[in-house]
C-alpha positions as MATLAB code, in Angstrom:
seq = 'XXXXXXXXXXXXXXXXXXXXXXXXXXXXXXXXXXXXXXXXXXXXXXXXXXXXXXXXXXXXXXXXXXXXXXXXXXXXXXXXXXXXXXXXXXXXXXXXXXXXXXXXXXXXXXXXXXXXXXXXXXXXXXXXXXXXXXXXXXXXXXXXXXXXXXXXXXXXXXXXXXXXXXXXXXXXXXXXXXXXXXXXXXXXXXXXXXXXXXXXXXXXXXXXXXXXXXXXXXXXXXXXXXXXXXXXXXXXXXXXXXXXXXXXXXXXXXXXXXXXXXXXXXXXXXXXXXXXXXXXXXXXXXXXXXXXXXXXXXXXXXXXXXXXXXXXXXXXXXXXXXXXXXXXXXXXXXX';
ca = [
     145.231   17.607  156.128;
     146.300   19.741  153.300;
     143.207   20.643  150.914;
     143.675   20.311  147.011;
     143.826   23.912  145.551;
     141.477   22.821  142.100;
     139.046   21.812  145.445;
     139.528   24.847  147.515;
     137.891   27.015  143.597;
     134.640   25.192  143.574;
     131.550   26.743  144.493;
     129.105   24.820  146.034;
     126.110   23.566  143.645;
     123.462   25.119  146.452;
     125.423   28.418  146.373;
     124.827   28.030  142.243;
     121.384   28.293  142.381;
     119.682   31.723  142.199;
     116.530   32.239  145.041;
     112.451   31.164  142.682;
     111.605   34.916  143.957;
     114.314   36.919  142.163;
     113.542   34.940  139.471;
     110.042   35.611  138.945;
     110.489   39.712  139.840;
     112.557   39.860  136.971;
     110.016   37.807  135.064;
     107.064   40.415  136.021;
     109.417   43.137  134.864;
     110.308   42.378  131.477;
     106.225   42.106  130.945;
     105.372   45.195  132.428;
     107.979   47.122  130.507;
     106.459   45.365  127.397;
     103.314   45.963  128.225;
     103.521   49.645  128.412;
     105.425   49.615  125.333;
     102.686   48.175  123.119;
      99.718   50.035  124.697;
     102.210   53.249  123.751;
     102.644   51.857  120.256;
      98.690   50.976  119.385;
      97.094   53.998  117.337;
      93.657   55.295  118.811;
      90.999   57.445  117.481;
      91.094   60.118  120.149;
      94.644   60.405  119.513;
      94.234   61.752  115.747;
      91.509   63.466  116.795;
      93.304   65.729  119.177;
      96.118   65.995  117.063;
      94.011   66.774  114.606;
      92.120   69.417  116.878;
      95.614   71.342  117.776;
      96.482   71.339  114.300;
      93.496   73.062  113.131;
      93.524   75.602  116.244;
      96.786   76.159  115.655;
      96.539   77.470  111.910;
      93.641   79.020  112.845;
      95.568   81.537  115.474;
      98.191   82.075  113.375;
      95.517   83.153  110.182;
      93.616   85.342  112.592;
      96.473   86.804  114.488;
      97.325   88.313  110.360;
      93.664   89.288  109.947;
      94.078   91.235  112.682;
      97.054   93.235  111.676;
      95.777   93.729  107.826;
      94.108   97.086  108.838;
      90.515   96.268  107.857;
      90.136   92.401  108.518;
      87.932   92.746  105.080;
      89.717   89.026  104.099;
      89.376   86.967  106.892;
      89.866   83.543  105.896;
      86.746   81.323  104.711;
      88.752   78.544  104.908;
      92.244   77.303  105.896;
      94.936   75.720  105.412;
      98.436   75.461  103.295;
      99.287   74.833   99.769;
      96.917   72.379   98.023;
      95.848   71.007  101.410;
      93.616   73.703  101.146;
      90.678   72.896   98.145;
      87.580   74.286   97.967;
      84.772   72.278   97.686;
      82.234   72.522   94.769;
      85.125   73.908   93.126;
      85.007   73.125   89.320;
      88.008   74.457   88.445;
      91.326   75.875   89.671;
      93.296   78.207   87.246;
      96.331   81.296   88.171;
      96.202   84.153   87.278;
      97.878   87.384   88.268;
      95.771   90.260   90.265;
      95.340   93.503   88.812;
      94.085   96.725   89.390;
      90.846   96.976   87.804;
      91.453  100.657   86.432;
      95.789  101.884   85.920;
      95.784  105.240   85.389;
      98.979  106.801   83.867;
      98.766  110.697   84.325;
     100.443  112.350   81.411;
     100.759  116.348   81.033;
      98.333  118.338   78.535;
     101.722  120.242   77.009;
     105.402  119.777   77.203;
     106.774  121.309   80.072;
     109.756  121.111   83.274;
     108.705  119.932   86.462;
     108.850  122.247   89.301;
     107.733  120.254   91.989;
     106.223  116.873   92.303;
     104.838  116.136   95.835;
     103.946  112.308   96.072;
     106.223  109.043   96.018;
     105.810  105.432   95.422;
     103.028  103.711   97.309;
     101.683  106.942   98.749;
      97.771  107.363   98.869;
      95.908  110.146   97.269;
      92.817  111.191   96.746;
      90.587  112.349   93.765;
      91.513  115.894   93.057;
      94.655  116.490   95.082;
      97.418  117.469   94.118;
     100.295  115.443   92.645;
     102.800  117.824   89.978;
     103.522  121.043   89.163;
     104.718  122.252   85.776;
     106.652  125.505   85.514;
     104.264  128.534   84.420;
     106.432  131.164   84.147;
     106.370  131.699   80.409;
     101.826  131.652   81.311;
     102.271  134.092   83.806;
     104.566  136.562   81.715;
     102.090  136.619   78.841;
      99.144  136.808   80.916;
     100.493  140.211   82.158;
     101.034  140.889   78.579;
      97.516  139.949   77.610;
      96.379  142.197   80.815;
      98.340  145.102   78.929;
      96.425  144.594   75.294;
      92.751  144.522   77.785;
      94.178  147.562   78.873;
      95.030  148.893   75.655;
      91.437  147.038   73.924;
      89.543  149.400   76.696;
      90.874  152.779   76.115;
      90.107  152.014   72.261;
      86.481  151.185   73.020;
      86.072  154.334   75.377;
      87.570  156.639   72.387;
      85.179  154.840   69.847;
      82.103  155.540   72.664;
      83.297  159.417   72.789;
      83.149  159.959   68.588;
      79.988  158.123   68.676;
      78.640  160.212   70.579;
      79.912  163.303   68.871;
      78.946  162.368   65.380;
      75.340  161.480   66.330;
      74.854  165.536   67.428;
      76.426  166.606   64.470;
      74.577  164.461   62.563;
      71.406  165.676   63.998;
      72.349  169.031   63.715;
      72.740  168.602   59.983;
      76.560  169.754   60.372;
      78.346  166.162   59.123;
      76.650  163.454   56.943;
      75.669  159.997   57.803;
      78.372  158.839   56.908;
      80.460  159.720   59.981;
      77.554  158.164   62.244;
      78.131  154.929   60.411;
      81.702  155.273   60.618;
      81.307  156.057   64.473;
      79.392  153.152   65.131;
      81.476  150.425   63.396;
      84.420  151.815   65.433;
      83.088  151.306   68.765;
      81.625  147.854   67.554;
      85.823  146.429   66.087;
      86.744  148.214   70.250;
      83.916  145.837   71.443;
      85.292  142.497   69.193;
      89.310  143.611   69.955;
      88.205  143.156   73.608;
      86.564  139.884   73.552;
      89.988  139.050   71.297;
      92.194  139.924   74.092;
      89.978  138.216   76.775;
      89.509  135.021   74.960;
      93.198  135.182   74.668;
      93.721  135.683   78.160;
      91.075  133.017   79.498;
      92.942  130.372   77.132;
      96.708  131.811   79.364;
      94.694  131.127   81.975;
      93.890  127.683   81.309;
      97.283  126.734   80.461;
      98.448  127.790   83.604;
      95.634  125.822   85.249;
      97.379  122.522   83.308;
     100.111  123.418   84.659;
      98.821  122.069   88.090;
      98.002  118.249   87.703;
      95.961  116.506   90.452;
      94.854  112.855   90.737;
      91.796  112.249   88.928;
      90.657  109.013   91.611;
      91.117  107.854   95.146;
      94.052  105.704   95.066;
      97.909  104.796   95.754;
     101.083  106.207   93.442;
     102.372  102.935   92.436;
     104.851  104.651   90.025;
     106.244  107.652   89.808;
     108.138  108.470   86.195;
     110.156  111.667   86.574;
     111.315  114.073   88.997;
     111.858  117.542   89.324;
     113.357  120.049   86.897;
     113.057  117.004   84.154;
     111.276  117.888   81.099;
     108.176  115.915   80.034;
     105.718  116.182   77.320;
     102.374  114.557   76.021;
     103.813  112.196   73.089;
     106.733  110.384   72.254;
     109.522  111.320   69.747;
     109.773  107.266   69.271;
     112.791  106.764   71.531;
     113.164  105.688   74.457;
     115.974  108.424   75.971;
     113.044  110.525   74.842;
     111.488  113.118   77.458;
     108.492  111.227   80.109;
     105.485  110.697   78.506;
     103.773  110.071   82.213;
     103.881  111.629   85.394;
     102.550  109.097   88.049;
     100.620  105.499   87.875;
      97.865  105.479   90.100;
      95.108  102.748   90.739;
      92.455  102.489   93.276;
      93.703   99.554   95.125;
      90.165   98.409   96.977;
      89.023   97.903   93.285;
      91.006   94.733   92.389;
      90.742   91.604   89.813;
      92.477   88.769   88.837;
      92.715   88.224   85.595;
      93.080   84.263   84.342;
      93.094   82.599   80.801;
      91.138   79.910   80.257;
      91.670   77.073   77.265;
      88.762   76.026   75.245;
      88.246   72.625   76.854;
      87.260   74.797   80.431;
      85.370   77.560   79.039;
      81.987   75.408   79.685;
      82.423   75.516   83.759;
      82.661   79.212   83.740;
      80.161   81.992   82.875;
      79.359   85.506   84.116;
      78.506   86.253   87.198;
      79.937   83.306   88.349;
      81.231   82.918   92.339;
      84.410   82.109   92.775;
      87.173   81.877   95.749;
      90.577   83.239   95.392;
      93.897   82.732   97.355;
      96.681   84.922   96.834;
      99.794   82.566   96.225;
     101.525   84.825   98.603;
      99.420   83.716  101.593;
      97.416   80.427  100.543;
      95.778   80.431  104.024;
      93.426   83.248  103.260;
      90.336   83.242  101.128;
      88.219   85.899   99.145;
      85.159   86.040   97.566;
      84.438   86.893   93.884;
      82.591   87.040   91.043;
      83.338   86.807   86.976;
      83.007   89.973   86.026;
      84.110   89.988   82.574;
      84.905   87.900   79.650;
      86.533   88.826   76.588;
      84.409   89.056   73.636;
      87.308   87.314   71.601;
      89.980   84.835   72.103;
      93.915   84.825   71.617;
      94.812   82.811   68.457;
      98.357   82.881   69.655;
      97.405   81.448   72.917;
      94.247   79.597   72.037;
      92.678   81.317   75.679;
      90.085   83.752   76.448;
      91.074   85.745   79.309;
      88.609   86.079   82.436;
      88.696   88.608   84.483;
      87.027   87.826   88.439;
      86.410   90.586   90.577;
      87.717   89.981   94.184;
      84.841   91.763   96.334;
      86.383   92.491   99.541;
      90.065   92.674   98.838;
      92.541   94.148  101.333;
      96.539   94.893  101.579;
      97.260   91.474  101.962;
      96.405   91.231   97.794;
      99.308   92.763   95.941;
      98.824   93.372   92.345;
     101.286   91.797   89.739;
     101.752   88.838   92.304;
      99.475   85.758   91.500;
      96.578   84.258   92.956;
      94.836   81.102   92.256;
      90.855   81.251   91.495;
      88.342   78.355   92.544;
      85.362   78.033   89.887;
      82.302   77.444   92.025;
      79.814   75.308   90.258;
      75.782   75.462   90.195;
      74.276   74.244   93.111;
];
């Protein structure tokens, strides 16, 4: 008997129904998944904390890793951390400022004169005494062998004066010439005696002219300009323009003697005072710290400005402090 096609499509309802334990394994599933999801998504405690932890060690590698490579590890950080994460606390105040050297010295010649030879550059170190320019001498040197020449001269005058000295005193006291050619004998070898000490004060001042003509670093420090080079002509004072010969030589400063230098406005001058500690970090690295103290404050205010400028003296300072760059000084208050 033939079977009707539409009849032959039909599924069987039994065969429709899907088995109670499939079912209920896809059931447990879903849950599970959902489960995990949500214990995954719920802060804890312990989780900050060891975030917290790694952070912290973290930052505190990378700051010591740069203390170790400073040359001195004089600033190892007090405290850190970045930006204005990092506060200070019993801080009363926060001001900029830029850090200086507490003592620029510009070295300047005594005379005008040509450089020769100048034996230092830009950031090199030198110490007290060495050193740094020479000045050509040869003009000194040509009349000190003329001033040797009039000693010479001076000399043979004083010996002649000595030898009719001592020729009019026996004639004198053998009644042969008057007393007047003793006198006359004696004030002779006394103008030899004063045309020598002439000619040697002369020669001692050559001397120290040529002795200016060698200029060494009066301090322990580092060249942090250098103004002219050799065979340029320089001299002590300006002629009032600028294409004028070099006034200086070299800038040097004594870069383990450092401040930062900050004006205040009237409305903060209460929190501060001298002597005062404070904590400084260079804007160049904000992760490291310094220690210092107000050192100065200036006996009178700018009217322009309406400051008074501070000056803090950073105590342990090291080459990771530039000067000229700026660094930001915490105010500690009273305890």
């Amino acid at each position: 008997m033939s079977q009707d096609p539409l009849e032959r499509l039909r599924i069987a309802s039994e065969k429709k129904r899907r088995p109670a334990s499939s079912t209920a394994g896809i059931v447990i599933g879903v849950i599970a998944v959902i489960a995990v999801l949500v214990y995954f998504a719920i802060p804890r405690a312990k989780d900050n904390q060891r975030g917290e932890s790694g952070e912290t060690t973290g930052k505190k590698n990378a700051a010591g890793s740069k203390g170790s490579g400073s040359g001195g590890g004089t600033g190892v950080p007090t405290d850190v951390g970045t930006g204005s994460a990092a506060t200070v606390v019993d801080s009363v105040l926060s001001v900029s400022g830029p850090v200086v050297a507490r003592e620029r010295i510009e070295i300047s010649p005594r005379f005008m004169g040509v450089v020769s030879w100048i034996g230092v550059r830009k950031g090199d170190t030198v110490t007290n005494g060495q050193e740094v320019v020479r000045l050509d001498d040869s003009e000194y040197r040509a009349r000190l062998a003329e001033s040797d020449g009039q000693l010479a001269v001076a000399q043979v005058v004083l010996d002649r004066a000595k030898i009719d000295l001592a020729r009019a005193e026996g004639l004198v006291a053998s009644q042969v010439e008057m007393q007047k050619l003793l006198d006359d004998a004696r004030l002779a070898v006394a103008s030899a005696e004063a045309g020598i000490q002439q000619v040697t004060g002369a020669r001692r001042l050559l001397e120290t002219w040529m002795d200016w003509c060698v200029i060494r670093s009066p301090v322990d420090g580092v060249v942090l300009e250098r103004m002219v080079d050799a065979n340029e002509l320089v001299t002590p004072q300006s002629f009032g323009s600028g294409r004028g010969p070099s006034t200086s030589l070299l800038a040097v400063a004594d870069l383990n003697d450092l401040q930062v230098e900050v004006d205040l406005g009237a409305s903060s001058l209460a929190r501060v005072y001298l002597g005062q500690r404070c904590v400084v970090r260079p804007d160049a690295y904000p992760d490291r710290r310094y220690d210092g103290v107000v050192a100065e404050m200036a006996p009178e205010a700018n009217r322009q400005k309406g400051t008074l400028q501070v000056k803090v003296q950073v105590l342990k300072p090291d080459s990771f402090l530039t000067p000229e760059l700026n660094a930001t000084v915490d105010f500690i208050g009273k305890k």
